[in-house]
C-alpha positions in Angstrom: -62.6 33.7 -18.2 -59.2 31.9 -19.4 -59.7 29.5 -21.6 -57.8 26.5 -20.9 -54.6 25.0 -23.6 -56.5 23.5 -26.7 -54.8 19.5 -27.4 -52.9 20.8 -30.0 -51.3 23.2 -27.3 -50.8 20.6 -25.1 -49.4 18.0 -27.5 -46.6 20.6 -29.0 -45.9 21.5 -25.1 -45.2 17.9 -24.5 -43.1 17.4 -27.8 -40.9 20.1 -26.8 -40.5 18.2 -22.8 -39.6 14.9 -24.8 -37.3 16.8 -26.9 -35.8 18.8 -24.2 -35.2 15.7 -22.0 -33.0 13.6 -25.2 -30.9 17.1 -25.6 -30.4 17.5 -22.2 -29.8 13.6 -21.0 -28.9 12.3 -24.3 -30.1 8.4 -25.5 -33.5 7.4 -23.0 -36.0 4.4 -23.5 -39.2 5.3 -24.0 -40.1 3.5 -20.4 -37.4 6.4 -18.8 -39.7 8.7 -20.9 -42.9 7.6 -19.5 -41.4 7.7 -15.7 -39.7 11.1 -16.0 -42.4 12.9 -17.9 -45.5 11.9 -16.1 -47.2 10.3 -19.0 -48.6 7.0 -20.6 -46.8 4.6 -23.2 -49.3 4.7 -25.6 -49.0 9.2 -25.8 -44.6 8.7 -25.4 -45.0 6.5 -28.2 -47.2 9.3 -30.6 -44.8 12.1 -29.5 -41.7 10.1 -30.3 -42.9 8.7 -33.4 -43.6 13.0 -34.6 -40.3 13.6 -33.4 -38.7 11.1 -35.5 -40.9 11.5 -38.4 -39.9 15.4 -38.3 -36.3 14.2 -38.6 -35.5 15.3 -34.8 -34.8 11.8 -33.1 -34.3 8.4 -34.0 -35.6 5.2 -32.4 -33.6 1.4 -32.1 -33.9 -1.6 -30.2 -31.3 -1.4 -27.3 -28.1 -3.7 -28.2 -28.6 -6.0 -24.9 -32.3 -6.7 -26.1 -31.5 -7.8 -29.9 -32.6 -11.1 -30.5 -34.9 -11.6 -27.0 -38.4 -12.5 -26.7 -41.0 -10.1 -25.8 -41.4 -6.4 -26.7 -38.1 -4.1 -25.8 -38.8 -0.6 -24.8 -36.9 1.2 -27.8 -34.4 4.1 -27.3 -35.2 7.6 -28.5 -32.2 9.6 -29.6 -31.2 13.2 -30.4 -30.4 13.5 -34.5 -27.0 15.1 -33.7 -25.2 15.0 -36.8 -28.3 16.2 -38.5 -30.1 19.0 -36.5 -27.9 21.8 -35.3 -27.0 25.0 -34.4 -24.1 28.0 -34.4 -22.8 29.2 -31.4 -20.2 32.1 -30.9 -18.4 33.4 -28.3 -16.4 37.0 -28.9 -14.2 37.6 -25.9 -11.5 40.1 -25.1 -8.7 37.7 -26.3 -10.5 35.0 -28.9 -13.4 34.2 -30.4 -14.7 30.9 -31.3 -17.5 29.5 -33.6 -19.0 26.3 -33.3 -21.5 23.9 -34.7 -23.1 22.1 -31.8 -25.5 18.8 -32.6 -28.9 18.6 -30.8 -28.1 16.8 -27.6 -25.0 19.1 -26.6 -22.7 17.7 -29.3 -19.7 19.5 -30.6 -19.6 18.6 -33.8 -17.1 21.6 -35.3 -15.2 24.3 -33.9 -12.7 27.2 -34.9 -11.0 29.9 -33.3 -9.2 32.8 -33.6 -6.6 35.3 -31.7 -8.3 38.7 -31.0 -5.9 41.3 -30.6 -6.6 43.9 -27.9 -8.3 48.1 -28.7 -10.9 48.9 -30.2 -12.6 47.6 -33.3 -16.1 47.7 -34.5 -18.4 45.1 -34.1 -18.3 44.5 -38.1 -14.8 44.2 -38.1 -14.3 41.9 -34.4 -16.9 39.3 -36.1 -15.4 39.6 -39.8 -13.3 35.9 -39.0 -16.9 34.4 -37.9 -18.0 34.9 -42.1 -14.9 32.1 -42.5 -16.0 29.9 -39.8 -19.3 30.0 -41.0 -18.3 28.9 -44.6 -16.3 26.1 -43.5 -19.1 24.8 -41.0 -21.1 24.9 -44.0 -19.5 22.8 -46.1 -18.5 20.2 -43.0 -22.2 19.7 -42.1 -24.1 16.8 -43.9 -26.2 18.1 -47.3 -29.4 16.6 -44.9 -28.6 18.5 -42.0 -30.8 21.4 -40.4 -29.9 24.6 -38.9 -31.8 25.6 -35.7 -30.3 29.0 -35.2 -27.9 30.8 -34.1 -26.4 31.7 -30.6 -23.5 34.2 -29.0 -21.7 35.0 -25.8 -20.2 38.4 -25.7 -17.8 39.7 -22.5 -20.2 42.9 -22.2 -23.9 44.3 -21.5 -26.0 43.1 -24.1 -29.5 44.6 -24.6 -31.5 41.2 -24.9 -34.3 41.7 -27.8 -31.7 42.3 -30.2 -28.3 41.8 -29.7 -26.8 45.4 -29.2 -24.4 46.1 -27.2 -24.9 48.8 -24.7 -21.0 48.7 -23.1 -18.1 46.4 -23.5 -15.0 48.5 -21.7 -12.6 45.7 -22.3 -13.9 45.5 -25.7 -13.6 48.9 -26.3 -17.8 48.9 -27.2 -20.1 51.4 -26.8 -23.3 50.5 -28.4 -22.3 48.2 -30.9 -24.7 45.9 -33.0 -23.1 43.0 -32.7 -26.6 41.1 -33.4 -27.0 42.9 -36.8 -23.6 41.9 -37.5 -23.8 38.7 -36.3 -26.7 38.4 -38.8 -25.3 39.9 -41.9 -21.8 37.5 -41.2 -24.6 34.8 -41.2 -26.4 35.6 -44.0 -29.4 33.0 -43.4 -31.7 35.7 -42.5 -32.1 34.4 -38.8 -31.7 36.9 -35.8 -28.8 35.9 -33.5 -29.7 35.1 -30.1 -27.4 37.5 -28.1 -26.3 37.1 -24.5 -23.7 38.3 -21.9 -21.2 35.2 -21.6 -21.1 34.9 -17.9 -24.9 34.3 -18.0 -24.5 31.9 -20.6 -21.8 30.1 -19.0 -23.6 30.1 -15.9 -26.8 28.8 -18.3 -24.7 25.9 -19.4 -22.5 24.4 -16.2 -26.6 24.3 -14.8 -28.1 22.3 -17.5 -24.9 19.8 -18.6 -21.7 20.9 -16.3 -21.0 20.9 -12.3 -24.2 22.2 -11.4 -26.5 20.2 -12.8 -28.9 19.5 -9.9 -28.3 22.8 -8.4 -31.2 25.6 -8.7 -29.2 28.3 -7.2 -25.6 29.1 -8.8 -23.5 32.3 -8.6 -21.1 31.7 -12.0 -17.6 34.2 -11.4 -15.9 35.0 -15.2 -13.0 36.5 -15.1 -10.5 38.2 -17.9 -9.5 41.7 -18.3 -12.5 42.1 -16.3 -15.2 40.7 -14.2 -18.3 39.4 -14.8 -21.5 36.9 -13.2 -23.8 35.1 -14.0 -26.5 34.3 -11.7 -29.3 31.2 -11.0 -31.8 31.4 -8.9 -34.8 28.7 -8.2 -33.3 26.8 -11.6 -34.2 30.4 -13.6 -31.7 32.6 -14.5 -31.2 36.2 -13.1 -30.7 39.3 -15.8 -32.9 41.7 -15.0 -35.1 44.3 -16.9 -33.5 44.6 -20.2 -30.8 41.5 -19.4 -28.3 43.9 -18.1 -28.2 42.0 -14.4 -25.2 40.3 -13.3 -22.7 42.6 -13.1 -21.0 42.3 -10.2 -17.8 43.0 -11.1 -19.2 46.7 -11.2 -19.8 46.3 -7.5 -17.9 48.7 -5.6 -16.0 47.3 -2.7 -13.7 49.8 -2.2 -15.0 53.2 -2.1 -11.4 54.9 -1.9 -10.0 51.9 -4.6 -8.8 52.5 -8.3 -10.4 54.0 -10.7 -12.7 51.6 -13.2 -12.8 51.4 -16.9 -16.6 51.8 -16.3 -16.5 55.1 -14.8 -16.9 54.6 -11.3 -14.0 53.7 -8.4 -13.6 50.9 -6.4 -15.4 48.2 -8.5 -15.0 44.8 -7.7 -13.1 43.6 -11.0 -10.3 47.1 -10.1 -8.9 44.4 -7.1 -9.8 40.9 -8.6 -9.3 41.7 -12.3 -6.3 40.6 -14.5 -4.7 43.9 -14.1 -4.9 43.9 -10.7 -3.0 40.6 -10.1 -0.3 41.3 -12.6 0.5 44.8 -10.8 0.5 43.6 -7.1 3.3 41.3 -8.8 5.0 44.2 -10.1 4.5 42.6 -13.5 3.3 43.8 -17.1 -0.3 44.7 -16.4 -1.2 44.2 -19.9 0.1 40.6 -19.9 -3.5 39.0 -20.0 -4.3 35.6 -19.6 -0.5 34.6 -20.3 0.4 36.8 -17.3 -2.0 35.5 -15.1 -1.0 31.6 -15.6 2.6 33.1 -14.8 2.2 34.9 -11.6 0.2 31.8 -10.3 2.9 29.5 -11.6 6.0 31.9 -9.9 3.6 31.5 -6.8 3.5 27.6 -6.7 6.9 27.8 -7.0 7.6 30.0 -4.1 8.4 33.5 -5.9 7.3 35.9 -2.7 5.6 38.8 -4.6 3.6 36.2 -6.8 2.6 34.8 -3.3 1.8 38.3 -1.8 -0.2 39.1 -5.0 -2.1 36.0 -5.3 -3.2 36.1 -2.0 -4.2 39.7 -1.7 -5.8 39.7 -4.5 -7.7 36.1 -3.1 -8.9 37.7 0.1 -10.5 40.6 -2.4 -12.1 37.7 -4.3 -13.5 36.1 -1.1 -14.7 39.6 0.5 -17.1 40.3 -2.8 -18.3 36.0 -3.2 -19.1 36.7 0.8 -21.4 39.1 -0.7 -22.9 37.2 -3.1 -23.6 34.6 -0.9 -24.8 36.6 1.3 -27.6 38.3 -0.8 -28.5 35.1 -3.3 -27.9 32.5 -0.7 -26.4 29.8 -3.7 -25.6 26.4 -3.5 -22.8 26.7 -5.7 -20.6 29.4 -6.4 -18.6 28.6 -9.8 -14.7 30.3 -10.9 -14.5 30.7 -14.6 -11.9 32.1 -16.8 -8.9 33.5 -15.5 -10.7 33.5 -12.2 -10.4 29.4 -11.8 -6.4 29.7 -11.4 -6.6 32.6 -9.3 -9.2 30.9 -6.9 -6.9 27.5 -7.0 -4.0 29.2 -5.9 -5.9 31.2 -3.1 -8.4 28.5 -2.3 -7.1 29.3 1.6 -7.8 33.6 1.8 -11.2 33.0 -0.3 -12.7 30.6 2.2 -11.4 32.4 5.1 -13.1 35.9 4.0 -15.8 34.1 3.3 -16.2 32.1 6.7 -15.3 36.1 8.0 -18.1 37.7 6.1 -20.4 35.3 5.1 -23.4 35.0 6.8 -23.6 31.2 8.5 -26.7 30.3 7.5 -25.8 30.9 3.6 -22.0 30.3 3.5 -22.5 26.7 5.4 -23.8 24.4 3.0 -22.4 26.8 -0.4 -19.6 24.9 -3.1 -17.0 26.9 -4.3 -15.8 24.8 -7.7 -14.2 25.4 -11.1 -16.2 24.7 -14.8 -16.7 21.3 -15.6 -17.1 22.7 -19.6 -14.1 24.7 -19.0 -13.4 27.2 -21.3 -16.2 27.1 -23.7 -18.7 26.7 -20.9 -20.0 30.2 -22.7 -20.2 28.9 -26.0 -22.5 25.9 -25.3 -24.5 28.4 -23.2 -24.5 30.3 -26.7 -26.1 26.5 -28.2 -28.5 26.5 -25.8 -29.7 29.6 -26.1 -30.6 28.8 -29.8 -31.6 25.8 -28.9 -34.8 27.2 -27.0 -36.5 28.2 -29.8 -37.0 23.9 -31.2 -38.1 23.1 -27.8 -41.1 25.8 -27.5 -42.4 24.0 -30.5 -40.8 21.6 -32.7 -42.3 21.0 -35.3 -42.8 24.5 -36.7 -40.7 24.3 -40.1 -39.4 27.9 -39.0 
């Protein structure tokens, strides 16, 4: 027979709900607490009190009740300044370090050019050692690190943080955790992730889809990735290798892929594939991509031509994401957001085309609210999760 959660189980699970619902809504009274967490003023008030005691929250009478008669219900908030964590995000063009306050807060942040080819994992993170070192000497002497997070453009093996393939970063079973780690040098295993999961993770729980269980999350630079929600949980797989849709072939005669296969998805949506419909430099990245849609909006006909063939491609493979996950929101990140904004008109119209009524009819098609670092908070987040299964274990 089970036995059921001892108090002590019970009173850490409801710590790390209190906790959770600060980070993720930021300042609440402790009456907002009571309502939204199903429990009694007199428990809100012994959870907040170890919470603030432990250095994670602070409590203050509201401004509009100073000086009133009768008891106020006093706000709880998140100790930004003074509980943290590192987040990272290693893409094929930049990567970006960050020290993120409990509560979402980004409190410092650095970045760096990547050039393009192949490099190590060792020497792609080597400019995170100098982040590190100046976040260090930014944050308060007081101040508590949680953990540490990372979003990488490539198929991460979840447990520990080694990359199984990167194309466009040139990877092929890299450690980028141990590195990570050893850049670090707190002893602490980095919390690893692909970055279109993560950026999917965070436009759920603080960006446009907050209040939307089932989200399809497009990422696009020199390739293509996704990262999926489904029922409010996110969708990776065995292993944490799901997602990959820009490895879905949709054209079995297409180009070839820097995968291996032909055909894939990200061969007719990708970066290069926009740049050389436009006859233009196919290594151009990003900068090339904002051109072509700029020649477009200006009425250049081969930018047109590209942008919209390239649009219909991007609407035939969301048709079949919508068709199989059935999402409320379907989300354009990266260099995708321009190139869905400027063809808006073919992605819809595939979609109305392929698109099964029933799951195209009520589905959003929008751009990041976090914008480009949606992956990096994702990356917070992620280390976040660890403080919120139980927060007051001095680990």
């Amino acid at each position: 027979m089970r036995v059921g959660p001892s108090q002590e189980e019970i009173r850490r699970s409801n710590l790390g709900a209190l906790l959770r619902s600060v980070h993720l809504h930021g300042a609440m009274s402790r009456a907002d607490l009571t309502t939204s967490l199903g429990l009694n003023r007199s428990t809100i008030g012994a959870l907040t009190a170890d919470l603030a005691a432990a250095g994670l929250v602070s409590e203050e009478v509201p401004q509009e009740q100073r000086g009133r008669a009768g008891r106020p219900s006093l706000v709880v908030r998140p100790e930004s300044e003074k509980v943290y964590v590192y987040a990272f995000a290693v893409e094929v063009d930049r990567i970006v370090a960050a020290r993120v306050g409990l509560g979402g807060v980004l409190l410092d942040r650095h970045e760096a050019a990547r050039p393009r080819g192949e490099q190590d994992a060792a020497a792609v993170v080597a400019p995170i050692a100098d982040f590190v070192r100046k976040m260090q000497a930014a944050a308060p002497a007081d101040a508590r690190l949680i953990g540490s997070g990372a979003a990488v453009s490539a198929m991460v093996r979840r447990e520990d943080g080694y990359v199984r393939l990167g194309p466009q970063l040139g990877w092929v079973d890299q450690p980028l955790g141990e590195a990570l780690g050893e850049v670090i040098g707190d002893g602490r295993t980095v919390a690893v992730r692909n970055n279109a999961d993560l950026a999917a993770l965070a436009e759920h729980t603080r960006g446009a889809a907050v209040g939307c269980d089932n989200v399809v999350y497009l990422y696009g630079d020199a390739g293509v990735g996704g990262g999926i929600i489904a029922a409010g949980r996110p969708v990776t797989g065995h292993g944490g290798y799901g997602g990959e849709v820009g490895h879905m072939v949709v054209n079995p005669v297409g180009k070839p892929c820097s995968c291996g296969s032909h055909g894939c998805w990200e061969t007719e949506i990708g970066e290069h594939a926009l740049l050389a419909a436009a006859g233009r430099n196919p290594s151009a990245g990003r900068d090339g991509i904002m051109a072509v849609v700029d020649a477009a909006s200006r009425g250049d006909n081969s930018a047109q031509a590209a942008v919209r063939q390239v649009g219909d491609w991007l609407g035939f493979g969301v048709a079949n994401l919508v068709n199989i996950f059935n999402p409320e929101m379907v989300i354009f990140g990266g260099t995708l957001r321009e190139v869905y904004l400027a063809s808006a008109a073919q992605v819809r119209s595939r979609l109305n085309r392929n698109g099964l009524p029933a799951c195209r009819e009520h589905v959003r098609l929008r751009t990041p609210q976090l914008g480009d670092d949606a992956s990096l908070l994702g990356a917070a987040e992620l280390a976040f999760e660890p403080l919120f299964a139980d927060p007051l274990d001095p680990a």
